[in-house]
N, C-alpha and C positions, 0 to 999 in steps of 0.2 A: 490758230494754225501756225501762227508763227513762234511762238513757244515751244511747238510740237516739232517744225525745223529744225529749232537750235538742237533741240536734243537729238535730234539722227542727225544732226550733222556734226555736232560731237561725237555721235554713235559712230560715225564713219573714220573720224578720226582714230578713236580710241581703237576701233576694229583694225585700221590701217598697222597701228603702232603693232598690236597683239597679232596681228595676221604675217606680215613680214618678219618681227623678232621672232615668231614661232616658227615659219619656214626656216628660217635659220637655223634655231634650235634643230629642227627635224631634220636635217641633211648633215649636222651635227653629230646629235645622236647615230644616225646612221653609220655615217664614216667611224668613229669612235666604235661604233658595235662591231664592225668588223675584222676593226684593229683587236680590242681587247675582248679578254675569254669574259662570258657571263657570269664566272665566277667573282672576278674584281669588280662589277657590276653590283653583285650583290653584298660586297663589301660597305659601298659606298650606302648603296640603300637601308644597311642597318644601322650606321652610324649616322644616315639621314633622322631613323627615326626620332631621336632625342635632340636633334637642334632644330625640327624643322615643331616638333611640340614645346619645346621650350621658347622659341620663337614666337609662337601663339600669344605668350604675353606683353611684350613688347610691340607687335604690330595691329592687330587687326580690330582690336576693343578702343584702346584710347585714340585711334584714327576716323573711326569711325562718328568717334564724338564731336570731333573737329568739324568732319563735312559737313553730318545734321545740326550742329548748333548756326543759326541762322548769320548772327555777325561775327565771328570767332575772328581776333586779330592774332598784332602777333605776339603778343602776350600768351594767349591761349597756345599757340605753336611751340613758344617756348618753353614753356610750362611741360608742355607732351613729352618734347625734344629731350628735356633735361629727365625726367623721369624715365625715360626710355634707353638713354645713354646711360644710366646710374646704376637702373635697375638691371640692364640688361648687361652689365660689367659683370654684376652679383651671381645671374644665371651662368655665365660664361665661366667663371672660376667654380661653383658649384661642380657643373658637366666634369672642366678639367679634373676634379680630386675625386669624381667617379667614374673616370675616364678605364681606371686600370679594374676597378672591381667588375665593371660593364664587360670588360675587353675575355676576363678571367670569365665568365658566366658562360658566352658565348663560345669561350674557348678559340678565341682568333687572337692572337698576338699584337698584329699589327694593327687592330683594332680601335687601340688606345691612341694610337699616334693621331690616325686620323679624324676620331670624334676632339682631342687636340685641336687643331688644327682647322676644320671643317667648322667648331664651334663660333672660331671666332665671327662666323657667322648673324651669329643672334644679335653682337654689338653692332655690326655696320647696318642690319637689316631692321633694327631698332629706329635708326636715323633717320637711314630712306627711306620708310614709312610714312615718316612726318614730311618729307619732301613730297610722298607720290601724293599726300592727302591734300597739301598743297596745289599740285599741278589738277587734281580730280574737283576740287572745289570750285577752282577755275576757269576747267576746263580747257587747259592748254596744253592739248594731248601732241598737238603739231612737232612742235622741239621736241618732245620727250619723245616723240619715235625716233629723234635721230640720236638722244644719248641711249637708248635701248640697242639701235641696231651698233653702233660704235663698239660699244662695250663687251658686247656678243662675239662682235666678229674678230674682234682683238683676243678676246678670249680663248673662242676656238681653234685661230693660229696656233696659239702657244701649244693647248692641246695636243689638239694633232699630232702635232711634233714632239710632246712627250711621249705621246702613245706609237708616235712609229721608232721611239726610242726604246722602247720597251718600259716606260714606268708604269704599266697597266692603271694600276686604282690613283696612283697621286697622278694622273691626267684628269681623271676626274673630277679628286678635291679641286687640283688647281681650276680647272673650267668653273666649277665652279663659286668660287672663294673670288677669284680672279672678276666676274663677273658684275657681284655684288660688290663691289666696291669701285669698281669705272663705272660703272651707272649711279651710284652716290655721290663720287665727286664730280664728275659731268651736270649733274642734276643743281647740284651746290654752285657752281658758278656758272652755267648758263642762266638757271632761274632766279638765280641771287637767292640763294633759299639761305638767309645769314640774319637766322631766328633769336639766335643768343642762348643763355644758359639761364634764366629767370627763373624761378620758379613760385607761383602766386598757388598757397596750398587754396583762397578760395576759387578761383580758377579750376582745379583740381578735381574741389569735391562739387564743384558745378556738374561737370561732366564725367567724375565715375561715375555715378548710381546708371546712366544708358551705358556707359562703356563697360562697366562691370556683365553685363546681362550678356551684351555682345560677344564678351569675351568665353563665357561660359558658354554660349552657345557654340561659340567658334571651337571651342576645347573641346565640347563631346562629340561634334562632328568631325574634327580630323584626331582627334584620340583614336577613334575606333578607324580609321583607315589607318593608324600608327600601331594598333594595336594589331589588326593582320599581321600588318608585315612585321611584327614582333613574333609573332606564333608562324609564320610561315618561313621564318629565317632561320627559330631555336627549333622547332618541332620534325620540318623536314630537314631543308638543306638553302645555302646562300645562291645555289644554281638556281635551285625552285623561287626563291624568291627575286634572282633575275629575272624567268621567263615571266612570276607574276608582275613586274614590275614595265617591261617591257611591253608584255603583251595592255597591260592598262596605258602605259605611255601615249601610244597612238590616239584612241579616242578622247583620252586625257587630255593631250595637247590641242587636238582638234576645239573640244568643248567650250577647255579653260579657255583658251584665246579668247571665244567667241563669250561665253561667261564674265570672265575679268573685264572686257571689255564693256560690257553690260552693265554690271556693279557700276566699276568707274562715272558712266554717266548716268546711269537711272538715280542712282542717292543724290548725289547732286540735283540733278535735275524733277526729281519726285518732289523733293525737300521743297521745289524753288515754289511749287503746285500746290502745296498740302490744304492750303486754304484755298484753292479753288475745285471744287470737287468735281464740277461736269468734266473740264481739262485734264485732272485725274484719272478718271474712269477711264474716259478715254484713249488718253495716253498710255494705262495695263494694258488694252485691251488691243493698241496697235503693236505694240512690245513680244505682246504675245504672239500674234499673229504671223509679223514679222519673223521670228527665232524660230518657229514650228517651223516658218516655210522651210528655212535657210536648213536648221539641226537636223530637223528629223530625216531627211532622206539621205543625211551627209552621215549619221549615226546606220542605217538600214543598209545604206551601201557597202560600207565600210564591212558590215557583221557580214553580209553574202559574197563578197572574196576576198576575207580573211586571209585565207590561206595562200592563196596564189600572190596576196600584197606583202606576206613574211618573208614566202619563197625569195621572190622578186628584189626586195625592197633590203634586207638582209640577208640571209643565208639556213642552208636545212640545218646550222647547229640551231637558231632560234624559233624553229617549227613547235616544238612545245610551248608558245608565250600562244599558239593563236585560239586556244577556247577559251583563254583569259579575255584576249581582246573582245573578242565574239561576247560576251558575259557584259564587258564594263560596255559594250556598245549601247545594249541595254540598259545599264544602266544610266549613261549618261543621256539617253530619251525623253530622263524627265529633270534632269538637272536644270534646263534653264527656263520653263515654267516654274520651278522653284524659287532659283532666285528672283524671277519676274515678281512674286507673293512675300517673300520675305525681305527686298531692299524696298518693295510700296511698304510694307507696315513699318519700316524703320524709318523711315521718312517722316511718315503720319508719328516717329516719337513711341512707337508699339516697340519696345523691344521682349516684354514679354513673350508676346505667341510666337516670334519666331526660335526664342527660347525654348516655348513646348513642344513646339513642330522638332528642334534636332532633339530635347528628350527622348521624343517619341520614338525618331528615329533610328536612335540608340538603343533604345529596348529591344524593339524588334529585331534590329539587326544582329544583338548578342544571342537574343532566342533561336532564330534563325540559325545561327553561327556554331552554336554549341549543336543541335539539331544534325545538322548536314556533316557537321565531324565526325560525331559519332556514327554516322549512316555510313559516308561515304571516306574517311582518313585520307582526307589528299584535300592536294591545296585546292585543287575546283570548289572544292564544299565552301570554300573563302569567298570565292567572287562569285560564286553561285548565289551564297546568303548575302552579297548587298546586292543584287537586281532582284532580287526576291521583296528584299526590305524596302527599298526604294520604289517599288513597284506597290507596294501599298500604302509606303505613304504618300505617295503621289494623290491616292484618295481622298486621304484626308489632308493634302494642302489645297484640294478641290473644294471640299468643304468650311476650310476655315476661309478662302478665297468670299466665297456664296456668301458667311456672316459679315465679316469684317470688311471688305472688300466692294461690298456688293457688286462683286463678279458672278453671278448665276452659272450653277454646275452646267447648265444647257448652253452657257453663250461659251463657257471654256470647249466642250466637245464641239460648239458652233466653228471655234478659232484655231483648233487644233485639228479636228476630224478630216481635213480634206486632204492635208498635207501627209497625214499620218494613212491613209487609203493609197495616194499615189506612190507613197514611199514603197509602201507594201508591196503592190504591183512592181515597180521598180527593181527592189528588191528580189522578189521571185527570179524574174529574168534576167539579175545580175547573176544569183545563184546556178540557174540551168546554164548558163554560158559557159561556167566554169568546169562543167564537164564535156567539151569540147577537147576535141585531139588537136590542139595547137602549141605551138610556141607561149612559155609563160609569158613572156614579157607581151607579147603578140593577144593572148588572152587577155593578160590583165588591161592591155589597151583600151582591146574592144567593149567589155565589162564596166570598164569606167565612162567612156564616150556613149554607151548603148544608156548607164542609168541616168547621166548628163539632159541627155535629148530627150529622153522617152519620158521625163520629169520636167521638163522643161515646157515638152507640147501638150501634155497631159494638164497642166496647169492653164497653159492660153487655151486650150481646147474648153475646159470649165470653169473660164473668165475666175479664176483665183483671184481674189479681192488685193493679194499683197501683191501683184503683178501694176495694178494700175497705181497703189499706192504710191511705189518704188516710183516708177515714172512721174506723179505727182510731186512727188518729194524734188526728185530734180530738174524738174519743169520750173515750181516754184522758186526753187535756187538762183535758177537761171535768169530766172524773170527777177528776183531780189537785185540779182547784180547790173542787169540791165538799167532799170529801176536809178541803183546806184550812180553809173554811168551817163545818163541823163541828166541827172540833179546837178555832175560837175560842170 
C-alpha cells in the first residue's frame, strides 16, 4: 500500500503540474484564436509537422531508456545528453536546406521562414528531454510545475502582445520557441541537471536495442497523426486544417495533460514493481480504474456540448472545428487504457508488443483513412478514420492486456463498465440541455454543473469503488504525516 501511495501521490503531483500548465495553455489558445485568423493557425500547424516528427528522434526513445534502466547515473544522462544535442544539430540543419523545397510544394512562402526558425526546436527539445527524464525518474514533479507554469506564462505575455500587434503566425512560433527554451534552462538550474557532454559508446549500445523499439513505435504512432495533417493542409486548405487542429485541441489538451501525466509516473514507478507481480497487477488495475473514472465522462461530456463550448469559448468563425472535436472525443476514450497497457509492458522491459500494438494501429488506421476519402472527400473522413481505428484497437490492447498482463478481458469491462454507463447517461442529458431556448453562455453553464452532479451522485449512489479509494488514498496521506509528526 504504501508503494501504491507513492505513485498517486506522484500522480497528483505530476497531474498538478499538467493540469495548471494546460489551463494555461487553454485560455492561451483561446485568447490567441480570437486575435489571429485560422488561417495563420494553420500555417504553424504545417510547419509543426516536420519538427514535431523530427523531434521524435531525439526525445521520446533514448529517454525512455533512461527511466527503465534500473540504476542509470550520470554517465548514462550524459551519454543521452550528448547524442541528442549532436544528433539533433544534424536534424535541425537537414529541415533548414529543405526548408525552401517544403515551403515551394505547399506553395506558402512564408513557409520556409518559419519551419527555420520553429526548427530550432528539435535542438533545445533534444536536451530537455534528458532533463524531464530526469525529473520523471525522480519523481520531482513539485518544482518542475513551477518551471512549466513560469515559462508558459512569460511566454504567453510576449504573444499576446505580438498578436495584438498584428504579427499573426510569428506570435505563434514565438509562443512557442519562446516556451521550450525557459522551461529548459529553468529546468537546468533549478534541478542542477549539469550532465556534461561524455559520451560512453558502451553505455549507448546498452540502451539502444529498448530505445530503438520505443522509438519506432513512437514514429508510426505520431507519423500517422503527422501524416493527417500533411494530407489535410496540401489536399484541402491550411483553414481546414486549422479547424482540424483546433477542433482536436480541446480533448487533446484535456487527455494529454491527464495522459503525460500518467506516463511520467506509471514508467517510473511500474519499473520500481516489475519484480513484484501481485503489487503490479494491482497497481494496472487501480490506474485503470481510477482514469476511466476521471476521462471518460470528461471525454462524453465534452462530445454532448461541443457546439455551444466553440460558440462560447471562441467564436462562430471556429464552428467548423466542432465534429472534429466531437470525433477526437472519441477518440481519445480509449487513449489512456492504452497507455495504462503499454507503459506496464515497458516497464516489465516488453518493448516489443507495444511496438506491434502502434503497428497494428497504423495499418488500420491507413485502411480506414484511404476508405473514408474515397467515400466521403473531406477532412471528416480524417478524424472519422482514427476513432474508428482506435476504436478497434482498443480490442486488441484488451487482449494483449488478458495474455501479457494477466489483466482479464472481464476484470477490464469489470473497471471501466460503470464509469463508461454513467458517462453515457450523463452525456444524454448534457446533449437534450442543449436544445433549450437560453442564453449560451447560460446553457452551457447549466450543461456543465447538470453533467458535474448527475455523475458525481450517480457514482455514490452505486458505491463506485474509485470513490472510496480516492478517500483512502488521503486518509492514508494524512495518517503518513500524522504518523510523521509524532515520531518528532
Amino acid at each position: 500500500m504504501k508503494n501504491q501511495n507513492k505513485g498517486f501521490i506522484a500522480l497528483i503531483w505530476a497531474s498538478s503540474d499538467k493540469f495548471f500548465t494546460n489551463v494555461i495553455a487553454l485560455i492561451i489558445s483561446i485568447i490567441l484564436a480570437r486575435l489571429i485568423d485560422p488561417s495563420e493557425f494553420g500555417i504553424l500547424a504545417t510547419a509543426s509537422i516536420f519538427t514535431i516528427l523530427l523531434s521524435l528522434f531525439v526525445e521520446p526513445g533514448m529517454t525512455s531508456a533512461l527511466i527503465q534502466k534500473k540504476n542509470s547515473d550520470k554517465l548514462d544522462f550524459s551519454t543521452i545528453q550528448t547524442f541528442n544535442l549532436f544528433f539533433g544539430i544534424i536534424l535541425y540543419f537537414a529541415l533548414f536546406f529543405l526548408s525552401n523545397p517544403i515551403s515551394s510544394w505547399f506553395k506558402m512562402p512564408i513557409l520556409s521562414l518559419v519551419i527555420k526558425i520553429l526548427g530550432l526546436q528539435i535542438v533545445i527539445g533534444g536536451i530537455n528531454s534528458v532533463q524531464v527524464a530526469y525529473v520523471q525518474k525522480n519523481m520531482m514533479f513539485k518544482k518542475y510545475l513551477i518551471c512549466s507554469i513560469v515559462s508558459i506564462t512569460f511566454s504567453a505575455v510576449i504573444a499576446i502582445f505580438m498578436a495584438f500587434k498584428g504579427y499573426g503566425v510569428w506570435a505563434l512560433v514565438t509562443y512557442n520557441l519562446l516556451k521550450q527554451f525557459l522551461i529548459t534552462v529553468l529546468t537546468f538550474f533549478i534541478f542542477k541537471c549539469r550532465f556534461g557532454f561524455k559520451f560512453s559508446k558502451e553505455r549507448f549500445r546498452e540502451m539502444f536495442p529498448f530505445a530503438s523499439k520505443i522509438l519506432f513505435s513512437k514514429f508510426i504512432d505520431q507519423g500517422y497523426v503527422e501524416f493527417t495533417q500533411l494530407i489535410t493542409s496540401k489536399e484541402f486548405s491550411t483553414t481546414d486544417l486549422a479547424y482540424y487542429n483546433k477542433g482536436k485541441s480541446f480533448p487533446e489538451l484535456i487527455m494529454l495533460s491527464i495522459n503525460n501525466a500518467l506516463s511520467s509516473v506509471m514508467f517510473p514507478y511500474f519499473s520500481e514493481l516489475q519484480d513484484d507481480k501481485e503489487s503490479f497487477s494491482s497497481s494496472i488495475r487501480n490506474f485503470i480504474q481510477l482514469t476511466s473514472y476521471i476521462c471518460i465522462p470528461m471525454m462524453i461530456g465534452l462530445c454532448a456540448c461541443a457546439k455551444n463550448f466553440i460558440l462560447v469559448i471562441l467564436n462562430e468563425k471556429w464552428v467548423d472545428s466542432v465534429p472534429f472535436l466531437q470525433l477526437y472525443c472519441v477518440y481519445y476514450l480509449f487513449i489512456p487504457f492504452s497507455n495504462v497497457v503499454q507503459q506496464s509492458l515497458k516497464a516489465l522491459g516488453n518493448s516489443i508488443i507495444p511496438l506491434f500494438i502502434q503497428i497494428f494501429k497504423f495499418v488500420i488506421s491507413i485502411v480506414s483513412l484511404i476508405v473514408l476519402l474515397l467515400l466521403l472527400k473531406s477532412p471528416i473522413a480524417i478524424a472519422l478514420s482514427v476513432a474508428i481505428s482506435y476504436s478497434i484497437a482498443f480490442i486488441v490492447e484488451s487482449i494483449i492486456a488478458s495474455k501479457f498482463l494477466d489483466y482479464k478481458i472481464r476484470s477490464i469491462f469489470i473497471d471501466m463498465g460503470p464509469s463508461l454507463i454513467a458517462s453515457c447517461l450523463m452525456g444524454l442529458g448534457v446533449y437534450l440541455i442543449g436544445f433549450l431556448n437560453l442564453n449560451l453562455i447560460v446553457k452551457l453553464l447549466i450543461q456543465v454543473i447538470f453533467g458535474i452532479i448527475f455523475y458525481l451522485v450517480f457514482s455514490v449512489k452505486f458505491k463506485f469503488p474509485q470513490i472510496n479509494y480516492i478517500k483512502n488514498m488521503f486518509f492514508n496521506k494524512k495518517e503518513e504525516k500524522n504518523e510523521d509528526v509524532n515520531h518528532s
